[in-house]
Steps between C-alpha positions, in 0.01 A plus 500: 500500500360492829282242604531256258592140595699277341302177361596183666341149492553220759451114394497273817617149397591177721868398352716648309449492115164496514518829372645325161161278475216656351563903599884588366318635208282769638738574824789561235204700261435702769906538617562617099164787591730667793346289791695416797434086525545347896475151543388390839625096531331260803797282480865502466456246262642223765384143446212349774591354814305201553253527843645251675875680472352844652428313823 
């Protein structure tokens, strides 16, 4: 059919596995109903550098 869009839902998360905390329930609910899940991640999951190391 044309026109119609294909559902999609975007959760933007700081580390990896967040995803697992709290929302793996309704992104997989909604995964199971035909929507297309992205997960947008702020880190690579790396651990901190301390301040004084970056300079």
């Amino acid at each position: 059919m044309e026109g119609i869009q294909p559902k999609r839902m975007m959760a933007i998360l700081a580390h990896p596995d967040d995803e697992s905390f709290g929302m793996g329930g309704t992104l997989a609910k909604y995964n199971h109903q035909g929507v297309q899940i992205v997960l947008l991640y702020a880190t690579r999951g790396e651990a901190g550098i301390p301040w004084d190391k970056i300079w």
